[in-house]
N, C-alpha and C positions, 0 to 999 in steps of 0.2 A: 441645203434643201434639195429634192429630188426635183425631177422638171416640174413635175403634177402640183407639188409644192409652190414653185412657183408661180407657175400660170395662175393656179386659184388666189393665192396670197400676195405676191410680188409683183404682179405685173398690172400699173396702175390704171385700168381701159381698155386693157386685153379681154379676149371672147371668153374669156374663163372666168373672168375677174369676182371674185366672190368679196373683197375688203369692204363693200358697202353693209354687207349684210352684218355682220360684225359690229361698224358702225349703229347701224339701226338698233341690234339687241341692246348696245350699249347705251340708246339713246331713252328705250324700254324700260332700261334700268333705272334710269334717271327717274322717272316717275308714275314706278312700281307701290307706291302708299297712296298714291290718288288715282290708280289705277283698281287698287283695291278698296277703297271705298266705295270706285263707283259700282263694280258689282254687288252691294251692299243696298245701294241707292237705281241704280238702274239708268244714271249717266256715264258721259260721255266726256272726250275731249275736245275738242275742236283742232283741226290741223292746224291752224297758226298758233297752237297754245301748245304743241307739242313739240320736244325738246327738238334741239336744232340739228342736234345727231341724226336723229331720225329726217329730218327733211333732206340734208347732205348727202346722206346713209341709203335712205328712198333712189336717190338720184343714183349715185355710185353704183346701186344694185343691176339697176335696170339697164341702166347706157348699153352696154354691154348688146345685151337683146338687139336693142336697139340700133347700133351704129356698124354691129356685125351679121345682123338676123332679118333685120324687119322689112330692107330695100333686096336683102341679100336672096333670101325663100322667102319672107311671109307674104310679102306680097305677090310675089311672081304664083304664086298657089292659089291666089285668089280668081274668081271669077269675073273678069274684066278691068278690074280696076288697075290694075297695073298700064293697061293698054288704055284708059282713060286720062291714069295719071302726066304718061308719054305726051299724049297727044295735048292736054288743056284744060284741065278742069278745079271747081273748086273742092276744097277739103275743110272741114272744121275737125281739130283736134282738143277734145273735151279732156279737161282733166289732164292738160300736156304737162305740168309741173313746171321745169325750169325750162322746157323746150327742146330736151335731148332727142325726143321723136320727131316735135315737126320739124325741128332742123335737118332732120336724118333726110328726112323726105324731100322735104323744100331744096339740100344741094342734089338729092338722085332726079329729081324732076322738074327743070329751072321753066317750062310752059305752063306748071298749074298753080296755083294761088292757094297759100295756106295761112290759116288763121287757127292760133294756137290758144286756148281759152281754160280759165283756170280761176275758184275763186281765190285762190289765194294770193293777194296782191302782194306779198314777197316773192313767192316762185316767180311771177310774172315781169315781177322788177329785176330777176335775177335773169331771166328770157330774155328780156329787151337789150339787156348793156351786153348781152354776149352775138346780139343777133347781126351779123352783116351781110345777109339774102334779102334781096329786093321783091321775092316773091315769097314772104313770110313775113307776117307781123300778127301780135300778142294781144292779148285783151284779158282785164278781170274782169268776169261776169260769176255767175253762178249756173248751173247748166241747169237748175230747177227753171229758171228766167229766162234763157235765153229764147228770143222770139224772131228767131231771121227766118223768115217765111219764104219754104222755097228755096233758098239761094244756094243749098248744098249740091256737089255731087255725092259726096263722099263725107259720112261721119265719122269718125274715128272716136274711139275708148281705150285706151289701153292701161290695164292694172287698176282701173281706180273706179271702175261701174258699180263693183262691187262695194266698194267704202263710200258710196253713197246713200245719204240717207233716206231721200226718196227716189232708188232707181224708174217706178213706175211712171211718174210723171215726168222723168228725166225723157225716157222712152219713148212717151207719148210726144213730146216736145221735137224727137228727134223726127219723125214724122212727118211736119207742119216744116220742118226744115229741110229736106229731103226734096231735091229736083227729082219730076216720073222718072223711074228708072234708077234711082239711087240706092245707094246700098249706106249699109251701117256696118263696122268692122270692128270685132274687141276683140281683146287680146285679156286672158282672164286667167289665174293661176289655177292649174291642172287640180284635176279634184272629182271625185267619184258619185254613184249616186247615192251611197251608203256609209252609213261610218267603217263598217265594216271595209267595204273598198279603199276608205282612206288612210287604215291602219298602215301605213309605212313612212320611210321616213320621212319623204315627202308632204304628206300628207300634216305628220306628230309637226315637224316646221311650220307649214302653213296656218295648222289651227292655232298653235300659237301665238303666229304675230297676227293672228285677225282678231281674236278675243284681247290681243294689249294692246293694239294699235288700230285693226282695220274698223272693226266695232266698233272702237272708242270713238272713231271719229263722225260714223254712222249716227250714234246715236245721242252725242251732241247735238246734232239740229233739231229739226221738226218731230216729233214725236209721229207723223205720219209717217206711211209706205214701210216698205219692208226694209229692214236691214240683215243684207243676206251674206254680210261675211266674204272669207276668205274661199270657204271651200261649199259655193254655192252650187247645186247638182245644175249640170247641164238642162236637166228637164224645166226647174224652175225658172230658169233662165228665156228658156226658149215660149215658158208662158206665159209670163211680162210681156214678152215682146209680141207675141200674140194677142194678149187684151188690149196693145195698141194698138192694133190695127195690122200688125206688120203678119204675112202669111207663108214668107220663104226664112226657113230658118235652118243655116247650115252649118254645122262642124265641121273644120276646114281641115286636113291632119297635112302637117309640114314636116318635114323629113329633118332631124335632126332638134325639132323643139320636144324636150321632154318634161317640161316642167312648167308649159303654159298650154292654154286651150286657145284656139281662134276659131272665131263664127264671123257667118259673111249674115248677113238679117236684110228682104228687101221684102216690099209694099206686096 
């Protein structure tokens, strides 16, 4: 295998690491006949009913980002928050999955207090027995419900605002949780305002696994709110967050991220 070979293929955790992705497709595979029904029917799957490849696969993908990217630029590019995180503050991380990001955080910044929230109460059992940071702990909730009024500095979304079925009132919720002067952080897969702009390869990827997985999982729950997929346009994005309430809405651009979007969102 050539180096390039390896980094993406062999090397299990590394900044390259692509084997989850692989994983995932395979997990796709698996149920690709109830996948096509549901286009047929106009549901959904639910993430705890989806194959376990793809929960593993999810995880595998993204670490990466995460454990090499997220302490390393995303956040030092943000507007304050890094200098908040230093100093003490709190974090809720929406949609953390198995906890690869708030753990990322919780060791870069042992003075601020994170709470990693998920409803899927396997990822979050799978958080818990891996978590040994005194200033991190996990919760199933649903981020439709959750109602901690106030207590945030810092919201965090990463990969998963979009595979929500009602981000609107996710949004709004995030809000009412939000200490004055708080911010809201996502991290969203890169994606154009056109299809036309998303004609490449990037793009023919993403739509893909949003229509067999990220959709599916959308549109499993509530038959309300929007379900905006994989390659939702920045603009829509930024006018959810406006019908909440929220009036600063910024594209973050990180040197070296080419395949994700980050927005800073505040009051």
């Amino acid at each position: 295998m050539t180096p390039e070979q390896i980094a993406v293929l062999a090397t299990d955790g590394g900044p390259h690491d692509m084997a989850g992705a692989g994983q995932s497709i395979l997990g796709v595979a698996m149920q690709l006949p109830t996948i096509a029904q549901n286009f047929k029917t106009g549901g959904g799957i639910p993430w705890s009913e989806q194959h376990s490849f793809i929960h593993d696969g999810v995880r595998r993908f993204f670490a990466p980002l995460y454990r090499h990217a997220l302490v390393q630029t995303i956040i030092p590019a943000l507007d304050g928050i890094e200098k908040k995180m230093k100093i003490g503050c709190r974090v809720l991380d929406v949609g953390c999955g198995h906890g690869e990001s708030t753990l990322a955080m919780g060791a870069a910044f042992p003075n601020s207090t994170f709470v990693g929230s998920d409803y899927h109460v396997g990822s979050i059992e799978r958080a818990q027995s891996v978590n040994e940071l005194p200033n991190v702990s996990f919760t199933a909730e649903d981020a439709s419900r959750l109602t901690k009024d106030g207590n945030f500095d810092v919201i965090c979304a990463f990969d998963c605002w979009h595979d929500m079925s009602d981000p609107g009132t996710v949004t709004s919720n995030f809000k009412t949780m939000l200490k004055e002067g708080g911010s809201v952080f996502l991290i969203e897969p890169m994606a154009g305002e056109t299809i036309d702009e998303n004609r490449n390869i990037v793009g023919q990827v993403f739509s893909g696994f949003s229509t067999t997985c990220c959709l599916q999982c959308a549109k499993a729950s509530t038959p309300e709110g929007e379900k905006l997929g994989t390659l939702c346009p920045t603009s829509r994005a930024e006018a959810l967050f406006n019908k909440s309430g929220f009036s600063q809405f910024s594209s973050v651009a990180v040197p070296g991220i080419a395949t994700n979007r980050v927005y800073q969102v505040r009051v």
